[in-house]
C-alpha positions as CSV (number, residue, x, y, z in Angstrom):
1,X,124.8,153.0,102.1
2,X,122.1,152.7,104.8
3,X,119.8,149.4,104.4
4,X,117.0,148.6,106.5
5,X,115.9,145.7,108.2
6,X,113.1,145.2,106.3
7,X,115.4,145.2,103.1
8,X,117.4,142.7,104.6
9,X,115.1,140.6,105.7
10,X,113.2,140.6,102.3
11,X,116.6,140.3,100.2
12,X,117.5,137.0,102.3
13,X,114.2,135.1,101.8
14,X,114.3,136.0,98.3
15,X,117.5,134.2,98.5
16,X,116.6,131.4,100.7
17,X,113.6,130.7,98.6
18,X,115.5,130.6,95.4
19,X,117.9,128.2,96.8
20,X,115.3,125.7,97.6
21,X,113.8,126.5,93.7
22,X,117.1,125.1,92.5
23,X,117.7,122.5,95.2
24,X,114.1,121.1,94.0
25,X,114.6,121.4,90.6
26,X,117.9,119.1,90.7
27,X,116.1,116.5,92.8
28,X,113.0,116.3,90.3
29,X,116.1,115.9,87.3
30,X,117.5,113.0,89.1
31,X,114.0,111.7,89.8
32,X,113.3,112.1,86.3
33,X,116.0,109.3,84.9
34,X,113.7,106.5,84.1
35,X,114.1,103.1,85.0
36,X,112.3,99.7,84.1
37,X,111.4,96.3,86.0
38,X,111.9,92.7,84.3
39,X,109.9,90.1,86.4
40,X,108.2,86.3,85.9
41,X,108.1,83.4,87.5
42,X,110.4,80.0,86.6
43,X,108.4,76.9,86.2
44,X,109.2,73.3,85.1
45,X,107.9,72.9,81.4
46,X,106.8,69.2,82.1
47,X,104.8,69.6,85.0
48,X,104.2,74.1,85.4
49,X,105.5,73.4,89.0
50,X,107.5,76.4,90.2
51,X,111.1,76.0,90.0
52,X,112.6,77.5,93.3
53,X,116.3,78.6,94.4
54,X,117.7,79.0,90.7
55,X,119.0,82.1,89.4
56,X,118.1,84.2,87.0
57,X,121.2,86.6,85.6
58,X,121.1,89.7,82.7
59,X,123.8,88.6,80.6
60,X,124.5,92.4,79.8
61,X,124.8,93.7,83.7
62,X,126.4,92.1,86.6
63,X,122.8,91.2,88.5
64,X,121.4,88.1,89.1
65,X,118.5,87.2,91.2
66,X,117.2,83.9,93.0
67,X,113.8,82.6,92.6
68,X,111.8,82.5,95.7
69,X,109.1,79.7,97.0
70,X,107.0,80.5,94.5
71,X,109.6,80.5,91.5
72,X,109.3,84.3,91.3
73,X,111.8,86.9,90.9
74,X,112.9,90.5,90.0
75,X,114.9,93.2,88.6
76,X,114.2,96.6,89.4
77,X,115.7,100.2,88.4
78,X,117.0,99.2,85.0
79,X,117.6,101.5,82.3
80,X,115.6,101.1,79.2
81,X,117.6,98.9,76.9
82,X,118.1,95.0,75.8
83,X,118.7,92.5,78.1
84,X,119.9,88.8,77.6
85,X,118.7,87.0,80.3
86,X,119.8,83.8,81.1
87,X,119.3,80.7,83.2
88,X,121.9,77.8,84.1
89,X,120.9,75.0,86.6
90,X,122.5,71.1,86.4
91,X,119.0,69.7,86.5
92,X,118.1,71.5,83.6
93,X,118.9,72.7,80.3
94,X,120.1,76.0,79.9
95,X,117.9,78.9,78.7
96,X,118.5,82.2,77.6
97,X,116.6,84.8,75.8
98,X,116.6,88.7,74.6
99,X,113.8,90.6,76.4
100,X,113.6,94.8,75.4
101,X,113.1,96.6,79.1
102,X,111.2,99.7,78.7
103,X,109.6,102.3,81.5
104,X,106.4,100.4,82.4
105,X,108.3,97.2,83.0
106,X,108.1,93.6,81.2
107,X,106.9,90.3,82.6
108,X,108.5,87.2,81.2
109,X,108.0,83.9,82.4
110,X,110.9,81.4,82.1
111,X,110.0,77.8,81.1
112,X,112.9,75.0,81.9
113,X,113.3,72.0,80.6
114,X,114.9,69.1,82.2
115,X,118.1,68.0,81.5
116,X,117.2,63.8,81.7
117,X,115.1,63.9,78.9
């Protein structure tokens, strides 16, 4: 069987291009998985002075985060679900709370009280 080289030619675009379909296809899938953010700031209850270097864990993952200068901190890329999260710090008494994480995110500011008083 004789093929030209215009058959060729055609036949392996056809394929080429239907190999980057797919390849495109996967990467939107996997792009598709959604994720949430849980974020806030920590702040001493008495005075609303932010609270810095204390973390902040999710009771139901293994992540914890540290609050920066400003007492702020983050999660990101979490699957939609509930979350404990939880604060323990000597100076002050510990916290914890449930918090529902969808796809746009939730904010949730963490108020501690101290542990003198």
């Amino acid at each position: 069987m004789y093929f030209s080289k215009k058959t060729i030619l055609l036949s392996a675009l056809m394929v080429i291009f239907g190999l980057g379909m797919l390849s495109n296809k996967a990467q939107a899938q996997e792009k598709e998985a959604p994720t949430g953010k849980l974020y806030g700031k920590v702040v001493e209850a008495s005075s609303g002075q932010a609270v810095t270097d204390i973390k902040v864990k999710l009771k139901n993952s293994d992540q914890a985060k540290t609050t920066g200068k400003k007492g702020m901190y983050a999660f990101k890329d979490l699957e939609p679900g509930t979350y404990t999260v939880k604060v323990k710090a000597d100076e002050y008494k510990n916290w914890k709370q449930k918090v529902e994480i969808t796809e746009k995110g939730k904010q949730l500011n963490i108020e501690l009280k101290s542990s003198q008083g």
